[in-house]
Backbone bond lengths (Angstrom), bond angles and torsions (degrees), N, CA, C in turn:
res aa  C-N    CA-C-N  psi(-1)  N-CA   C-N-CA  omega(-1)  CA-C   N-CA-C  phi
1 X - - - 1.462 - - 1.528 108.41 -
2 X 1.612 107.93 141.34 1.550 96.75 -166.88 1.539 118.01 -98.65
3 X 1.353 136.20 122.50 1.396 124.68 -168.00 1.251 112.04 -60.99
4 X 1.371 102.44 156.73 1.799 116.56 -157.52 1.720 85.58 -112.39
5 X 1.308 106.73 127.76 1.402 114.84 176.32 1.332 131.41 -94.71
6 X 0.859 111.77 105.50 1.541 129.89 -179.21 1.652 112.31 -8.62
7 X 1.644 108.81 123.53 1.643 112.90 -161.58 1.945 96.89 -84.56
8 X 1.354 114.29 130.30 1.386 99.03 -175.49 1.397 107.90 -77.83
9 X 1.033 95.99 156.99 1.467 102.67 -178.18 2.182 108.83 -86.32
10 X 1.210 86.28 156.53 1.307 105.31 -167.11 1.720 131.65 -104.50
11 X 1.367 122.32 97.99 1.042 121.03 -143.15 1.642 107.41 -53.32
12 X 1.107 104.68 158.20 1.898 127.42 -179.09 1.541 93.62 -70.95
13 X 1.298 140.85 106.37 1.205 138.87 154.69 1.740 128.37 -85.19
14 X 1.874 89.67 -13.82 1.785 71.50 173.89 1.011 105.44 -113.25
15 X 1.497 141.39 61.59 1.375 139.66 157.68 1.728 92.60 -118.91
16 X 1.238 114.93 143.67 1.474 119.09 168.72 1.028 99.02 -76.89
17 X 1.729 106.55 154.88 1.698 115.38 170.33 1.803 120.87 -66.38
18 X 1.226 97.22 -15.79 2.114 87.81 -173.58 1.989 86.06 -109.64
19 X 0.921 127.22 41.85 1.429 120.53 149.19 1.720 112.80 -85.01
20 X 1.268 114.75 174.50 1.537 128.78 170.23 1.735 97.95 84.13
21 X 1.515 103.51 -121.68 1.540 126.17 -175.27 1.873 106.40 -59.55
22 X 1.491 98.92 -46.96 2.047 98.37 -178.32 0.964 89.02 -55.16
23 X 1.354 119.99 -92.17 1.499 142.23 -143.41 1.835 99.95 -39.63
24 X 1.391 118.13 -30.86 1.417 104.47 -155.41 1.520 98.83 -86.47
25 X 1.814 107.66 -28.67 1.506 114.96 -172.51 1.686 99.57 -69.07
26 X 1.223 133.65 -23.88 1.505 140.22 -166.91 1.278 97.15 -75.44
27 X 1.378 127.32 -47.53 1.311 139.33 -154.13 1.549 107.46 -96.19
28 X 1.443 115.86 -7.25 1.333 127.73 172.84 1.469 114.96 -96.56
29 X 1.337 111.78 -45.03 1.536 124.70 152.75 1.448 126.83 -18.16
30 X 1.633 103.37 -61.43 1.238 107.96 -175.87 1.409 107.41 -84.36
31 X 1.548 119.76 -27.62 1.697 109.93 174.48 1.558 114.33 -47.01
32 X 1.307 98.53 -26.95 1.725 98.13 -163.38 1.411 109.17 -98.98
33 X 1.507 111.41 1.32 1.538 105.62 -179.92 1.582 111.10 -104.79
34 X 1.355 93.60 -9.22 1.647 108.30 -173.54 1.277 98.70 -103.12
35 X 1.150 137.43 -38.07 1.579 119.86 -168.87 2.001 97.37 -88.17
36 X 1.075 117.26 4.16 1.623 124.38 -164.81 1.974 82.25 -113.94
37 X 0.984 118.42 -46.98 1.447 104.18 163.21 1.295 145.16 -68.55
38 X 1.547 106.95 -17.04 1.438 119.40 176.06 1.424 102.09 -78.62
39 X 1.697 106.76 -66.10 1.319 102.16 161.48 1.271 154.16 -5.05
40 X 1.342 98.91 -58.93 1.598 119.18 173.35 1.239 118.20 -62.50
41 X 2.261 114.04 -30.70 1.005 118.84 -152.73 1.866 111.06 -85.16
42 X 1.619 79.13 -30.73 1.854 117.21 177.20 1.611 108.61 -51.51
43 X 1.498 98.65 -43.81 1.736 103.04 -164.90 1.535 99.27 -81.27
44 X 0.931 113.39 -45.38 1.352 109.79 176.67 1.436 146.50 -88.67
45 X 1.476 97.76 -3.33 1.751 114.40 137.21 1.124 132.72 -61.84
46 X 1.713 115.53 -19.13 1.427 118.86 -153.95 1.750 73.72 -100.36
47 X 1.551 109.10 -62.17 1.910 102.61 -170.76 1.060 106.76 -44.94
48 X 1.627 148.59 -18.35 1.355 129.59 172.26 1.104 122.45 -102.39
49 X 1.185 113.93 10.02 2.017 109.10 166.72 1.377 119.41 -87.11
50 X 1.503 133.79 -14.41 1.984 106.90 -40.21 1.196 102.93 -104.07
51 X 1.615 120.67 111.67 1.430 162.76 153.98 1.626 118.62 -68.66
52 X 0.968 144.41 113.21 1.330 125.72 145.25 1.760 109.18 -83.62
53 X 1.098 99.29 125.06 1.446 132.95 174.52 1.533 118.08 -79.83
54 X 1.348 142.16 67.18 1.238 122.90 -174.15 1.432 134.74 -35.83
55 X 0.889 140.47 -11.11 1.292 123.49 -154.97 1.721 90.65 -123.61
56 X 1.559 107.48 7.70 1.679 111.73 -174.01 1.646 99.27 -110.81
57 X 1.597 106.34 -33.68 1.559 112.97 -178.64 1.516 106.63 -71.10
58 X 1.629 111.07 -37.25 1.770 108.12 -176.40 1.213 116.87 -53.71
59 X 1.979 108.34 -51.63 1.361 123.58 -176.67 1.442 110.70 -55.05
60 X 1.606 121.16 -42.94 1.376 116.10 161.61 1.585 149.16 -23.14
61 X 1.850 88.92 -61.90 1.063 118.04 150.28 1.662 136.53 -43.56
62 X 1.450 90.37 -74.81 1.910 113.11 163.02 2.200 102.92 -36.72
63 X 1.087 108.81 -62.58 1.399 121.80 174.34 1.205 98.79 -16.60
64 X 1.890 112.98 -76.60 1.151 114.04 -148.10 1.554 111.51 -86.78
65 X 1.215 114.99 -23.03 1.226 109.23 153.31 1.480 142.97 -44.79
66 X 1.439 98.30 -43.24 1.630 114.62 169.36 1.711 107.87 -58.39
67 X 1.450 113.85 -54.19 1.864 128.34 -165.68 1.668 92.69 -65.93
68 X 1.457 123.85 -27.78 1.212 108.80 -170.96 1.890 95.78 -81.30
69 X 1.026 125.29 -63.57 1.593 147.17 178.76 1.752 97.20 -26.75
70 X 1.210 117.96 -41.56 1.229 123.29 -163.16 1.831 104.08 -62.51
71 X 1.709 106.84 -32.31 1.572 100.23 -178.72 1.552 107.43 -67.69
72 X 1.314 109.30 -23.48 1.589 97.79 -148.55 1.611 93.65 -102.99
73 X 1.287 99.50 -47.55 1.655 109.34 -157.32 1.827 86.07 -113.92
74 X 0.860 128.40 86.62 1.491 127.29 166.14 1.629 113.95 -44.83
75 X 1.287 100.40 -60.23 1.651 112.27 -153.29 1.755 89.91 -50.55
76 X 1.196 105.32 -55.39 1.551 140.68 -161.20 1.510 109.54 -46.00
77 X 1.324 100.03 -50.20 1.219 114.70 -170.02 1.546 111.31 -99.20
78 X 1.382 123.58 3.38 1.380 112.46 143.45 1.494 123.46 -108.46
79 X 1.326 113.41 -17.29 1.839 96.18 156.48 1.913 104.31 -68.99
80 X 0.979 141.68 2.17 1.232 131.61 173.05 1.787 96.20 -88.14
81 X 1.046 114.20 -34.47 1.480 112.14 -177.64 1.813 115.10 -61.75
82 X 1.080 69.77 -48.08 1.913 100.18 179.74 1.216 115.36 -48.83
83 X 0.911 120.29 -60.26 1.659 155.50 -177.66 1.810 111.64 -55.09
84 X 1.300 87.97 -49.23 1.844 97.43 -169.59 1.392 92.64 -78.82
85 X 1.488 118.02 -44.73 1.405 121.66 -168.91 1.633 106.79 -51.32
86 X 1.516 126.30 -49.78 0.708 111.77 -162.87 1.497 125.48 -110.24
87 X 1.444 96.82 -9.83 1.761 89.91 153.57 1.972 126.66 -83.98
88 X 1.118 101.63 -12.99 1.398 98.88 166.86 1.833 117.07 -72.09
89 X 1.875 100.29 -42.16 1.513 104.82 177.96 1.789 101.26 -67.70
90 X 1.131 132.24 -17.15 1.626 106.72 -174.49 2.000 87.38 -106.57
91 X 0.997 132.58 12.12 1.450 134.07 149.66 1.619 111.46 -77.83
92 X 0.866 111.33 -23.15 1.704 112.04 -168.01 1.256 103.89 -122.86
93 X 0.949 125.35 47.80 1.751 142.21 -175.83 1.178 100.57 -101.83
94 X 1.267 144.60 -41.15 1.521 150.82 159.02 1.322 102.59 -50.69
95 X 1.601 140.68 -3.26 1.370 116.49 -177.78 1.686 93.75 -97.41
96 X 1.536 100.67 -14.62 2.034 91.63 -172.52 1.257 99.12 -50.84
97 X 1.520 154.01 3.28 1.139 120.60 179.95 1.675 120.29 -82.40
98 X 1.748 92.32 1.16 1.737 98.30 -161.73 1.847 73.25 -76.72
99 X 1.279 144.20 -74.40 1.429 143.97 -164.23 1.466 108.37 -19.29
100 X 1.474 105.66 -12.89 1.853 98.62 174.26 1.870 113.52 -94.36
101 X 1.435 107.34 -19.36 1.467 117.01 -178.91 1.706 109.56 -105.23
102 X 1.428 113.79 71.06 1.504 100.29 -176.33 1.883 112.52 -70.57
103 X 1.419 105.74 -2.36 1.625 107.47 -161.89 1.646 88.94 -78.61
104 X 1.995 136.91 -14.21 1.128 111.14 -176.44 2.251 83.95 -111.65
105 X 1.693 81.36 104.48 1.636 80.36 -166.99 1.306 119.59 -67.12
106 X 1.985 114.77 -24.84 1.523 101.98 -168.72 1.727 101.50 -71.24
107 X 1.239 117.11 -31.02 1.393 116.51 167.81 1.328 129.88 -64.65
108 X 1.161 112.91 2.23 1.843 118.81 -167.97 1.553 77.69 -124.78
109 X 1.183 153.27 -76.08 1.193 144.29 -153.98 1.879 115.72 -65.88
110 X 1.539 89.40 -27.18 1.928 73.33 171.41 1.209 119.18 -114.15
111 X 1.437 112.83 27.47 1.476 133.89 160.95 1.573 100.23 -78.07
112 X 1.256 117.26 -61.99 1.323 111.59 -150.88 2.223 96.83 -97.10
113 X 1.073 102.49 -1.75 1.315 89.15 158.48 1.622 121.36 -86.76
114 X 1.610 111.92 -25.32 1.221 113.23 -169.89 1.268 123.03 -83.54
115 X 1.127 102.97 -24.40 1.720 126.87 169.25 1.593 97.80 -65.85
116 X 1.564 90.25 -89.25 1.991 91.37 -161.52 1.902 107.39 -58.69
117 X 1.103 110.81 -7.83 1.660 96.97 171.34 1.794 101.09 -85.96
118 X 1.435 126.35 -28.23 1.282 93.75 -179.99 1.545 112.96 -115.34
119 X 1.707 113.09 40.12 1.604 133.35 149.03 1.807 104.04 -76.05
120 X 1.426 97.59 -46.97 1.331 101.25 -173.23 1.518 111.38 -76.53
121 X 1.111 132.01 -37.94 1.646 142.20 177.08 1.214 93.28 -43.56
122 X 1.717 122.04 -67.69 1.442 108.95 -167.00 1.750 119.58 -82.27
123 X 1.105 114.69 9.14 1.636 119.07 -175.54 1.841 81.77 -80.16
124 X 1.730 106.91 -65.07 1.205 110.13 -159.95 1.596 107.35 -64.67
125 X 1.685 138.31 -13.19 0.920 141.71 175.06 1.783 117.14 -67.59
126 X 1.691 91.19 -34.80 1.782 106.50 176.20 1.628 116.55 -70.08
127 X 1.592 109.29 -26.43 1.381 128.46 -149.00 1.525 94.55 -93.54
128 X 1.630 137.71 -26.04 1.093 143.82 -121.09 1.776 80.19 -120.41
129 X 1.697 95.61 -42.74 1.810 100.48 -168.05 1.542 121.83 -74.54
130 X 1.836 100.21 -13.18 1.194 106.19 -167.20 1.653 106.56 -109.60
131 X 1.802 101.91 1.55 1.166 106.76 176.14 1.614 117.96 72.37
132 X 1.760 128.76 21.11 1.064 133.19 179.12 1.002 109.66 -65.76
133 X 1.874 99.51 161.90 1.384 116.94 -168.37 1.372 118.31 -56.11
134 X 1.399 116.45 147.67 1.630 114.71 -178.28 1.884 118.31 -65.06
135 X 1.441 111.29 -11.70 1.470 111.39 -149.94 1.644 80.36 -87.66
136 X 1.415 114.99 -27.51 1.835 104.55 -176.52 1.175 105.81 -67.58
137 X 1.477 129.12 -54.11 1.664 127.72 174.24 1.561 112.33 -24.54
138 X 1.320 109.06 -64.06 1.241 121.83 177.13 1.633 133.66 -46.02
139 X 1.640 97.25 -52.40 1.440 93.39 -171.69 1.889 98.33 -87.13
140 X 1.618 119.88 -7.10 0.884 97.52 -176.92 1.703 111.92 -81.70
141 X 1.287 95.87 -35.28 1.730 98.72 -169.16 1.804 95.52 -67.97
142 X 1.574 128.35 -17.66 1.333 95.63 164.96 1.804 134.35 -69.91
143 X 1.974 87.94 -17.12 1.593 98.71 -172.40 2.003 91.17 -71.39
144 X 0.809 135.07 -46.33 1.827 153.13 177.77 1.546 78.77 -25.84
145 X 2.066 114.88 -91.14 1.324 96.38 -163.27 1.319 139.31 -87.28
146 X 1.383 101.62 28.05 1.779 95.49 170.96 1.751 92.52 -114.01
147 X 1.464 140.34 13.95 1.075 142.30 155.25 1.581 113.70 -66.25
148 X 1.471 103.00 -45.39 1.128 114.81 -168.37 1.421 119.84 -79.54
149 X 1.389 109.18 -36.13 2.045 123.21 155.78 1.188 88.37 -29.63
150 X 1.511 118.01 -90.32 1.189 126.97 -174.12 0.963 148.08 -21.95
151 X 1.655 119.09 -42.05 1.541 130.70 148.44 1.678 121.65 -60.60
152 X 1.420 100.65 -25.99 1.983 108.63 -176.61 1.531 88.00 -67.28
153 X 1.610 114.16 -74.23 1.869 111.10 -175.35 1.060 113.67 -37.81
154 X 1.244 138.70 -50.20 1.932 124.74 -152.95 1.636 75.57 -93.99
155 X 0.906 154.84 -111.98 1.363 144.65 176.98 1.773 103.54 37.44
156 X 1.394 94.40 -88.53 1.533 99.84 -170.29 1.401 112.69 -77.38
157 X 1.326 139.51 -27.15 1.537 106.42 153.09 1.139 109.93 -94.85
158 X 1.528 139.84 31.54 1.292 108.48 149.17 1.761 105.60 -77.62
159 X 0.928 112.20 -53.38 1.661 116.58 163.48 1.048 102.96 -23.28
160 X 1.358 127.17 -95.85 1.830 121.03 -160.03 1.757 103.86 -40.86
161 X 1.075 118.92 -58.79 1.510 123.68 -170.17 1.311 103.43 -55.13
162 X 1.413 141.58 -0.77 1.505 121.70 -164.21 1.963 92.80 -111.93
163 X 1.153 98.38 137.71 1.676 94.09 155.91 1.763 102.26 -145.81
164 X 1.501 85.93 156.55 1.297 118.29 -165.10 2.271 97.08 -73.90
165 X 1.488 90.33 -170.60 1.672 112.84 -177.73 1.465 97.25 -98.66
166 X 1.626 129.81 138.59 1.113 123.29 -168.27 1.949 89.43 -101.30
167 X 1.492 110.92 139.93 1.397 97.05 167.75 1.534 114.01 -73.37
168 X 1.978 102.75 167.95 1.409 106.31 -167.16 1.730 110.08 -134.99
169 X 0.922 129.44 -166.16 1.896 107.05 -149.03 1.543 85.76 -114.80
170 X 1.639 97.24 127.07 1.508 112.55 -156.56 1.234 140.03 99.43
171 X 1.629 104.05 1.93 1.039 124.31 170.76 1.951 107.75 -78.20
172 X 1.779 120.74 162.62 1.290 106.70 168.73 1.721 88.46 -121.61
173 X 1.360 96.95 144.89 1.792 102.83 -153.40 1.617 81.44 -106.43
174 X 1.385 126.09 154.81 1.120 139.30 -147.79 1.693 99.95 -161.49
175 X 1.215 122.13 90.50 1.928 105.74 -166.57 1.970 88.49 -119.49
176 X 1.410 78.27 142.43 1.634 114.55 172.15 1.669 100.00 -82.73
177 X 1.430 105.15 113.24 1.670 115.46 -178.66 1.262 109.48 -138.34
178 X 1.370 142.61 138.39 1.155 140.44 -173.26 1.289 124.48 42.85
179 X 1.305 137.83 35.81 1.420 139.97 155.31 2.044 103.20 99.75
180 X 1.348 89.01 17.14 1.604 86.65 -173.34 2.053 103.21 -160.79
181 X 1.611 97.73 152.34 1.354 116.61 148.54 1.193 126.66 -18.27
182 X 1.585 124.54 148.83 1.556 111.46 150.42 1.834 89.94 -86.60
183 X 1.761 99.21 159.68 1.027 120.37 -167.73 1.692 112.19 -66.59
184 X 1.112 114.36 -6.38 1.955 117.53 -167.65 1.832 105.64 158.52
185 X 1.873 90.32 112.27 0.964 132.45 174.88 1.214 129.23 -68.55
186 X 1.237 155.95 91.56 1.911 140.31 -176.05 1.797 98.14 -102.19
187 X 1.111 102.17 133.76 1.304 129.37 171.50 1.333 121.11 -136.27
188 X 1.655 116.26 155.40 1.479 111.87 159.35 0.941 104.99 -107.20
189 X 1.816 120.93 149.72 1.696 126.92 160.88 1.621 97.95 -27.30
190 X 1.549 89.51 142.36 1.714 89.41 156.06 2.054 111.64 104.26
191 X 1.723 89.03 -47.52 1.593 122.72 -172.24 1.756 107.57 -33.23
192 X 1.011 150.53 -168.29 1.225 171.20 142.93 1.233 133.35 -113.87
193 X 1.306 143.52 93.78 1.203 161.05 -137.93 1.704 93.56 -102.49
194 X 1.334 119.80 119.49 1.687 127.29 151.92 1.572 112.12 -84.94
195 X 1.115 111.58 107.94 1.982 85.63 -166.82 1.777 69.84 -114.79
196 X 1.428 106.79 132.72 1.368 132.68 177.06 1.351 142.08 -95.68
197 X 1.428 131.86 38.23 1.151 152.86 175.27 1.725 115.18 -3.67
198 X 1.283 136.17 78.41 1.445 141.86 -132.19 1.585 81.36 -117.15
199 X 1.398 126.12 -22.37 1.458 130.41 175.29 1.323 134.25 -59.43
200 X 1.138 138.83 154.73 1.259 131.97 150.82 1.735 126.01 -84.47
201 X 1.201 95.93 9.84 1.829 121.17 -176.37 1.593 98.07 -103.98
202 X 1.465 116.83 145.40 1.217 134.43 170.94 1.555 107.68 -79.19
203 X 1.349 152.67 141.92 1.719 137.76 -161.97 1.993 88.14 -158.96
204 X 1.084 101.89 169.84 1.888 109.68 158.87 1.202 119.14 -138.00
205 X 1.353 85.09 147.38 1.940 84.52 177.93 2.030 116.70 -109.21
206 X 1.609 76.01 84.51 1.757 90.73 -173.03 1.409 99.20 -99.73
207 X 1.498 106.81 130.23 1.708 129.18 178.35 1.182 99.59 -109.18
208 X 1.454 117.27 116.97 1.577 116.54 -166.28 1.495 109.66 -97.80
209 X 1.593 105.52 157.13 1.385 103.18 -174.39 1.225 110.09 90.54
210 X 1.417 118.69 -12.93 2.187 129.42 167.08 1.322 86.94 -124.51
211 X 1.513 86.09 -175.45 1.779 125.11 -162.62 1.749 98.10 -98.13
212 X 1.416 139.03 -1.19 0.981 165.63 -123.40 1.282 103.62 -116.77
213 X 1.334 134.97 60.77 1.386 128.89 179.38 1.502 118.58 -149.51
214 X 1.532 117.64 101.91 1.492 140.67 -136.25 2.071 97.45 -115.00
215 X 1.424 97.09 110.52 1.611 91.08 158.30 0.927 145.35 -68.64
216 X 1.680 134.54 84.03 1.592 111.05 -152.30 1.836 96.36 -109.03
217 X 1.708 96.85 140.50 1.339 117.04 167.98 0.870 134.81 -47.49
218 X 1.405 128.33 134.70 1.764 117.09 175.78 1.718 111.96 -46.14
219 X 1.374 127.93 140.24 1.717 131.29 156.10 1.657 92.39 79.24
220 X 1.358 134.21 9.18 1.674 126.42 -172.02 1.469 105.76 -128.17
221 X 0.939 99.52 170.83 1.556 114.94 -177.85 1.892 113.80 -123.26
222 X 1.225 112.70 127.52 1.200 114.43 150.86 1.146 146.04 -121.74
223 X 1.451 122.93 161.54 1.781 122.13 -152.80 1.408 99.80 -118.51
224 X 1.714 118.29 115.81 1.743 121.42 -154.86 1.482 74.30 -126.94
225 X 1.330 122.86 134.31 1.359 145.85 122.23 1.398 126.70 -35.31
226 X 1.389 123.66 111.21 1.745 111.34 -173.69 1.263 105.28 -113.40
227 X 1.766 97.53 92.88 1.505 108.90 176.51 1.590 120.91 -97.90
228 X 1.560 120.31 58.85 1.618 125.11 -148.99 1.569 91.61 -158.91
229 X 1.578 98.86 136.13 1.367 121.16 -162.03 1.781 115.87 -55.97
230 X 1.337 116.31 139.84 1.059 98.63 175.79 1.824 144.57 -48.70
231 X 0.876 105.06 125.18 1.755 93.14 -178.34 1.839 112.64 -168.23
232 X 1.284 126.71 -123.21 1.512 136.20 147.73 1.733 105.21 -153.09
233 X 1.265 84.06 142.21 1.661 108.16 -172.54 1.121 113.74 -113.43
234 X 1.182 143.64 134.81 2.100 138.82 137.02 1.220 108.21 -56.00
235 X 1.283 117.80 116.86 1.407 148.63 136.34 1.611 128.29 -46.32
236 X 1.282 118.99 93.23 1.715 107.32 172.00 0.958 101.50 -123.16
237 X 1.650 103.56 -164.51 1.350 131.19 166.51 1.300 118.39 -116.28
238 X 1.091 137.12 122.10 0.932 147.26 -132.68 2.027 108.01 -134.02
239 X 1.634 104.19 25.24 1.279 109.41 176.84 1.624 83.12 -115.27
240 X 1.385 102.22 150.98 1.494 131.64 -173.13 1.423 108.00 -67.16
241 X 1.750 111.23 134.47 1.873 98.47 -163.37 1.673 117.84 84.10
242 X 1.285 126.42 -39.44 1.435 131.05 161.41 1.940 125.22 -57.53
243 X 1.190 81.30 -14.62 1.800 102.15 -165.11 1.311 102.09 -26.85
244 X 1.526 146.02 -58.85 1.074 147.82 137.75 1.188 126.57 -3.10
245 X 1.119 155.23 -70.98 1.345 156.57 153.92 1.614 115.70 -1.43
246 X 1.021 152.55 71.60 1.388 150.36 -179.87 1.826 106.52 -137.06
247 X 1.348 100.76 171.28 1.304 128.61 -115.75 1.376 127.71 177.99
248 X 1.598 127.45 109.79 1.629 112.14 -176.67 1.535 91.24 -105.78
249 X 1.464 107.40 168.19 1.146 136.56 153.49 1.098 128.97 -130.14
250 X 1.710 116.33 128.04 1.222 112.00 -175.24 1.595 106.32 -115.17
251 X 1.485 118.34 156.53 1.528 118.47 -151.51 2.088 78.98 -133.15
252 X 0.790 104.35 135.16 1.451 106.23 177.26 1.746 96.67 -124.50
């Protein structure tokens, strides 16, 4: 009887080749270059205000916990990546408003890195679990850094291109220094306020309890009219993370 020879088998053509083990190491790659970039961007926003921000120091933290987890406990340690990424990014959803002021750039640039790096952390955190193809890792993290060119340029000339209101004689000059107010303001009804932005941070000069609430630019100065009844007011800032910043005003 004649032996029947073994039928070869026939390669799998509809699975791409960088799926399974590639695809997942590609897609792990970029988790760790993006949450190690946000990171970086976080720590060093906070040393130049310099604020610690909770919910930027936890994610810090959380970070490194996850990058360590990743040797031992893989799975583990990228839903921990995942996870931080994206409850801190829908916590910090109140900063998209800096994405409307690119002229105060350190505030427009680590808005939109901190956001879209941890949109992307958890895409690539989902991509890693499901073991997707490597060619998405790739072409996405190239779309990541020419996004990010992109945010550094309009950033920095929107900055150079912006200038501030020059004060004028009779004005009472009011300057933003170290992450805060001067402590007490005297004015007369009527007066003109220079409030002086000495920062590289975007801040406001909202007098609560009035209609009185002025956006001033990073490095510029602006000239506010104080048309609000006599009395004394608190002065803040009224961008998220600034909470600190206060300030009286007195209106004579």
């Amino acid at each position: 009887m004649a032996a029947i020879a073994p039928t070869p088998s026939t390669p799998d053509t509809t699975r791409p080749p960088d799926h399974g083990d590639e695809g997942a190491a590609a897609w792990r790659r970029l988790l760790i270059w993006t949450v190690g970039v946000f990171t970086a961007v976080d720590v060093i926003f906070m040393a130049l205000i310099p604020t610690i921000i909770p919910p930027l120091a936890i994610s810090a933290v959380v970070v490194g916990i996850g990058l360590g987890l990743l040797r031992w406990l893989p799975r583990t340690g990228v839903v921990v990546l995942g996870a931080i990424s994206l409850l801190v990014g829908i916590g910090g959803l109140g900063t998209a408003e800096h994405l409307a002021h690119p002229s105060s750039g350190l505030d427009f640039v680590h808005a939109a890195v901190a956001l879209g790096g941890r949109l992307l952390a958890v895409v690539a955190a989902v991509q890693v679990l499901r073991a997707a193809a490597a060619a998405g890792a790739r072409r996405l993290g190239a779309a990541a850094v020419v996004l990010t060119g992109v945010v550094l340029l309009v950033g920095t000339v929107a900055s150079l291109a912006s200038t501030g209101e020059e004060i004028e004689s009779g004005d009472v000059e009011v300057a933003i220094t170290e992450h805060d107010f001067p402590d007490h303001t005297v004015v007369d009804a009527g007066d003109t306020l220079f409030v002086d932005n000495q920062e590289p941070f975007r801040h406001t000069y909202t007098v609560e309890g009035t209609d009185l609430d002025v956006v001033i630019p990073a490095s510029q100065g602006v000239r506010i009219p104080v048309d609000i009844a006599p009395g004394t007011y608190e002065v803040i800032c009224d961008i998220p993370g600034h909470e600190e910043m206060r300030g009286t005003l007195e209106v004579r």
